[in-house]
LUMKEVO-613860 format. One record per residue (C-alpha): residue in three letters; y, x, z. Coordinates in pm, whole numbers, plus 50000, padded with zeros to 5 digits. Example, Ala and Ser with C-alpha at 12.3 -4.5 7.8 and 13.67 -1.06 7.14 Angstrom:
2
Ala495505123050780/Ser498945136750714/
END
This chain:
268
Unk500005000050000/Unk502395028450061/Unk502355038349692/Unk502955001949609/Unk505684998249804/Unk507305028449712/Unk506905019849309/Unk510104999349456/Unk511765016849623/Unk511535058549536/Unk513695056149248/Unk511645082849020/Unk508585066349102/Unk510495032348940/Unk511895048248648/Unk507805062648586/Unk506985026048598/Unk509765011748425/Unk508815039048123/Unk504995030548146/Unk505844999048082/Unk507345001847753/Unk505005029847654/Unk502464999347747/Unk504534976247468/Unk504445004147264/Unk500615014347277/Unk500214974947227/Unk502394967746866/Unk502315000146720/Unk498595012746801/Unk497064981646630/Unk499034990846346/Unk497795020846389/Unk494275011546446/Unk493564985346170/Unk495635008245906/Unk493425036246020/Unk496375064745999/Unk495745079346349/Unk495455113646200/Unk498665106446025/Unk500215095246369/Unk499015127746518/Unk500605149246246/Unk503745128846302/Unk503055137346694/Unk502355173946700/Unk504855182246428/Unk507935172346711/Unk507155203046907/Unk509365223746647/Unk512405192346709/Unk511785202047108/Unk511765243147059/Unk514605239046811/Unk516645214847083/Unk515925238447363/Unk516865267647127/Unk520485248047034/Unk520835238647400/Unk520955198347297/Unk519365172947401/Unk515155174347360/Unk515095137447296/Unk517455142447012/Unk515535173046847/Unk512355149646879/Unk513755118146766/Unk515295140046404/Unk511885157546352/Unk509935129846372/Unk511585104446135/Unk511915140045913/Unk507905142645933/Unk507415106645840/Unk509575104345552/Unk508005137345414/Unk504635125145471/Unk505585091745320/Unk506855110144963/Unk504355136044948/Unk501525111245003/Unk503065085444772/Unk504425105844489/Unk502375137444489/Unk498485126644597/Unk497895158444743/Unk494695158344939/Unk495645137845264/Unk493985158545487/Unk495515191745398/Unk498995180545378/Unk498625162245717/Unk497145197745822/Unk500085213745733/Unk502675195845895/Unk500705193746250/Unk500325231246197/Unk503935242246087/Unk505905221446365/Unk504125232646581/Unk504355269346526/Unk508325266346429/Unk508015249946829/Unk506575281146935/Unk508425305246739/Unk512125288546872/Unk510225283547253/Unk509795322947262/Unk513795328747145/Unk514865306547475/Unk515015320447798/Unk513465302948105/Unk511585277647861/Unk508285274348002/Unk508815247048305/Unk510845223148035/Unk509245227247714/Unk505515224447899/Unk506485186448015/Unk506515176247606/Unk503685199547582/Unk501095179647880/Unk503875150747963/Unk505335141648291/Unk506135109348376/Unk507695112248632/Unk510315135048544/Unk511805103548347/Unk515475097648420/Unk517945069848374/Unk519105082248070/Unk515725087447912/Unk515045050247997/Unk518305037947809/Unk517225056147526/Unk513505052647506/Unk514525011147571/Unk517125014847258/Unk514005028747031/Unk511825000747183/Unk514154975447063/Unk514214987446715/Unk510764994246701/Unk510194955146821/Unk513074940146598/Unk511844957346333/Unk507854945346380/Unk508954910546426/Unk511004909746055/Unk508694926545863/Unk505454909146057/Unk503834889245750/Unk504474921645486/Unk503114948345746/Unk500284924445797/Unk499544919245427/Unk500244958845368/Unk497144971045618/Unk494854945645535/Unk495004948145119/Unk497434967644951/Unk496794958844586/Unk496874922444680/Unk499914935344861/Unk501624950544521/Unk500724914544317/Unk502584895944568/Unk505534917844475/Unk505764930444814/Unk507344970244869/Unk504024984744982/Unk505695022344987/Unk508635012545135/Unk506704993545406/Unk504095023545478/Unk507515048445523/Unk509295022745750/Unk505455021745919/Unk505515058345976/Unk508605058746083/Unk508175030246316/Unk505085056646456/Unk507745081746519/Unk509765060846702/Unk507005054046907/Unk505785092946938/Unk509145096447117/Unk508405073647345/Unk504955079147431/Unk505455116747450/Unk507775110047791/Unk504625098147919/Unk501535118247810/Unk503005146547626/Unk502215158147231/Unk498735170047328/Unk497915131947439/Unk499755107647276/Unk497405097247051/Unk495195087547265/Unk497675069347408/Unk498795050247106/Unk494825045646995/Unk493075041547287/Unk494625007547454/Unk494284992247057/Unk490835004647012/Unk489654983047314/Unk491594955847264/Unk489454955346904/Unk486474955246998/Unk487504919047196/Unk489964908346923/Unk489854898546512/Unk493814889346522/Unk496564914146518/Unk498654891046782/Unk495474889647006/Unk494894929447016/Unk498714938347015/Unk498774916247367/Unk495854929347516/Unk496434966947378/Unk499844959647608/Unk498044946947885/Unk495754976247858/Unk498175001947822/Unk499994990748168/Unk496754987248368/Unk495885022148292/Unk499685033048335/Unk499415018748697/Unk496225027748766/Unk496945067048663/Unk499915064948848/Unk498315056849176/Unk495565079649133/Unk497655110049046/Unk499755101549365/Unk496745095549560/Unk494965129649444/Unk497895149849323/Unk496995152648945/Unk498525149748635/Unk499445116148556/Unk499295118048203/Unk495995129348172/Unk494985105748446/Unk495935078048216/Unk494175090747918/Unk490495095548132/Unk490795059048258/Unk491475049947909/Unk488805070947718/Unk486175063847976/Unk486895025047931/Unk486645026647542/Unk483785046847544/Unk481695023147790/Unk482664994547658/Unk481905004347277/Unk478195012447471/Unk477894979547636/Unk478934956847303/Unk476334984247051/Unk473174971547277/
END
């Protein structure tokens, strides 16, 4: 009950809860995107790509959020045109762009002195480092992330599910699939307040996977994925309290164990 009633009143412990709860919305309407469109490896590239937007920041002595928030639309509008216009093998180019941002991260972390405590948080996440500020801002991107969703519901849904039929309905299929990715930026900037790069796929995946495997609409599994995400948000946040671990990776074992036993149970 203590850590209860201090989720109320210890104000960093209410800003981690306040931000798992949007990361919750988040994992819900943007990882069944994710899920049914099956681009997790593209969210991932998007992900681990924002490390060189964090080392450049830190470098520039500006705001981390920012440099995160500008390399991450930048990754999803490249991997938009180059998948789009060029068909380059997926995989590679996807490859490429996890690899290079995250070695221009490293390169611009080892130029700034007294790096390691920040820059480590984006790396392995720490929730509970959130400020005010960072919750203004991450609830600005959640609002444009949900506006956005809401206009564009019927054409995203149509998008994911058949793209050719899609394209005879005269709908924008690439323009929808860049304002997806960057949509899955957004989100990346979010999530990685909470979990860090390392884990916020799992984050975005894992919440929308189970909700799947209970759910054939998108409404039903966005909801549940939400209710999901903030169960294991609350749940890692009192066991990492109770037993002094990391709460981001706290959140991703309760998650990842739950998936994994409950994709057992429904196989037999």
């Amino acid at each position: 009950m203590e850590f209860f009633n201090s989720l109320f009143t210890v104000s960093f412990l209410r800003n981690a809860l306040l931000a798992g709860l949007m990361a919750s919305i988040v994992c819900g309407v943007m990882g069944s995107l994710v899920v049914v469109k099956r681009i997790s490896f593209v969210s991932g590239a998007i992900a681990h790509s924002v490390l060189g937007g964090i080392g450049i920041a830190y470098f520039l002595n500006i705001s981390p959020t920012i440099g995160t928030f500008v390399f991450a639309v930048f990754a999803a509008l490249l991997i938009s045109i180059i998948k789009q216009k060029k068909k380059e093998n997926e995989d590679t180019v996807l490859s490429a762009f996890w690899a290079i941002g995250m070695a221009i991260g490293i390169i611009f972390m080892s130029m700034t002195p007294g790096y390691n405590s920040n820059l480590m948080s984006y790396l392995f996440g720490n929730i509970l480092l959130v400020t005010t500020t960072d919750l203004w801002s991450l609830l600005a991107l959640l609002f444009v992330i949900i506006i956005t969703v809401v206009v564009f519901y019927r054409q995203f849904i149509a998008m994911i599910f058949d793209e050719e039929f899609a394209r005879l309905k005269k709908i924008k299929v690439n323009f929808l699939y860049t304002l997806l990715l960057i949509l899955i930026s957004l989100s990346v900037v979010i999530l990685i307040r909470v979990v860090g790069i390392i884990l916020v796929i799992a984050l975005l995946t894992l919440p929308a996977a189970i909700s799947r495997l209970f759910n054939r609409s998108i409404g039903g599994m966005m909801l549940w994925a939400s209710i999901l995400g903030l169960i294991f948000t609350l749940l890692g946040l009192w066991l990492s309290y109770l037993l002094n671990l990391p709460t981001g990776s706290v959140i991703i074992v309760l998650a990842g164990l739950t998936y994994i036993s409950l994709a057992l149970m429904k196989s037999h």
